[in-house]
C-alpha positions in Angstrom: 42.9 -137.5 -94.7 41.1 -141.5 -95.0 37.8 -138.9 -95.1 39.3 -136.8 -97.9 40.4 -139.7 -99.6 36.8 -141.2 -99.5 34.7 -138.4 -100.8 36.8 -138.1 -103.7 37.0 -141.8 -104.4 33.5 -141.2 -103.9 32.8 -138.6 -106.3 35.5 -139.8 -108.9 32.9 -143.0 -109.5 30.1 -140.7 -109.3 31.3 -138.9 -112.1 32.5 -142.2 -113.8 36.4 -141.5 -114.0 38.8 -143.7 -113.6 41.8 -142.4 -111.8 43.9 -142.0 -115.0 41.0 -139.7 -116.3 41.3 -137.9 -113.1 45.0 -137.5 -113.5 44.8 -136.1 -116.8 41.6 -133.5 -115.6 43.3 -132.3 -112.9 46.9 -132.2 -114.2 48.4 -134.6 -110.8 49.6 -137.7 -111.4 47.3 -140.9 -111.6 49.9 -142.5 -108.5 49.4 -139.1 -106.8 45.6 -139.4 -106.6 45.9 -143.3 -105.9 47.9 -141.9 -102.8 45.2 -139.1 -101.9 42.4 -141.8 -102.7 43.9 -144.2 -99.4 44.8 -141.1 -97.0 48.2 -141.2 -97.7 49.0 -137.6 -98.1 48.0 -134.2 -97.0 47.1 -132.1 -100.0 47.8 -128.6 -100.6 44.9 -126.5 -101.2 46.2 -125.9 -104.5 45.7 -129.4 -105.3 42.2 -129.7 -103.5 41.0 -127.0 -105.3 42.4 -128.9 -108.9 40.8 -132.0 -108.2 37.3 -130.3 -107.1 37.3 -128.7 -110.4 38.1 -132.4 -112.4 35.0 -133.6 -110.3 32.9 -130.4 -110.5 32.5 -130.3 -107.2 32.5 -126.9 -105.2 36.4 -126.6 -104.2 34.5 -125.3 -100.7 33.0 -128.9 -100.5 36.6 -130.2 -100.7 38.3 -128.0 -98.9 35.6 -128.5 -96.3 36.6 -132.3 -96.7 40.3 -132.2 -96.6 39.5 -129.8 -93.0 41.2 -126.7 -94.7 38.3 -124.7 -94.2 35.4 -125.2 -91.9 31.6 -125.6 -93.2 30.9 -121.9 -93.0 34.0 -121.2 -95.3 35.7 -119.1 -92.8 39.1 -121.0 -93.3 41.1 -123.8 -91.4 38.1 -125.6 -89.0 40.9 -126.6 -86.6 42.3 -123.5 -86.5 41.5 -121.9 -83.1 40.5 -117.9 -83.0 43.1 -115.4 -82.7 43.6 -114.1 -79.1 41.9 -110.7 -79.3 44.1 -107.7 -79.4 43.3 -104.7 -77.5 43.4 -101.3 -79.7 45.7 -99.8 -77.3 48.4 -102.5 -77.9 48.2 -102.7 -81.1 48.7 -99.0 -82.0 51.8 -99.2 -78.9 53.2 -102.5 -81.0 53.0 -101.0 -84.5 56.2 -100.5 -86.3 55.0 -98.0 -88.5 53.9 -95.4 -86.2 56.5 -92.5 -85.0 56.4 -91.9 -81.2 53.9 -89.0 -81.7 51.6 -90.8 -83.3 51.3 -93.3 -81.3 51.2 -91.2 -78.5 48.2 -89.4 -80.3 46.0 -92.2 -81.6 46.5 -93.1 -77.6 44.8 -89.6 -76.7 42.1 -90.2 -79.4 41.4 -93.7 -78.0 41.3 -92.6 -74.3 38.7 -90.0 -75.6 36.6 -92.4 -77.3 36.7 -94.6 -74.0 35.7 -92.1 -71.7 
């Protein structure tokens, strides 16, 4: 969050704001951002995304920066892969499916894996 809090520190000077200016760009309050500013806090993206548009920064750049979403854009950067799923147990752990389907899109599976 101390990164988060530099880079927009950082790009509130660059775009020569003072943190009441800020405030009233991004519609958070001026103590809020003070907070952000140090580390203090963990924002939501909702509230990354209203301070990158204050600044006129790309809210990818800040989500990027608070570590909501890695460098590629593909979502949380800390957030490990999901554990792969086979086919087969997904179709057996679907609610949605009556017995014979399941059963069937089983058979059509098999097929495809023979």
């Amino acid at each position: 969050m101390e990164a988060l809090g530099r880079f927009i520190h950082s790009q509130r000077k660059l775009a020569n704001l003072s943190l009441r200016e800020l405030a009233a760009l991004s519609d958070l309050s001026n103590a809020y951002l003070s907070q952000l500013e140090r580390g203090l806090h963990q924002p939501s993206v909702r509230v990354v995304s209203q301070i990158a548009r204050a600044l006129g920064v790309p809210p990818e750049t800040m989500l990027s920066q608070a570590g909501l979403m890695d460098d590629a854009g593909r979502g949380p950067a800390a957030a490990a892969p999901p554990d792969p799923v086979s086919a087969a147990d997904a179709i057996r752990d679907d609610p949605g499916l009556t017995d014979a389907q399941r059963e069937a899109l089983l058979a059509v599976l098999r097929s495809f894996e023979r």
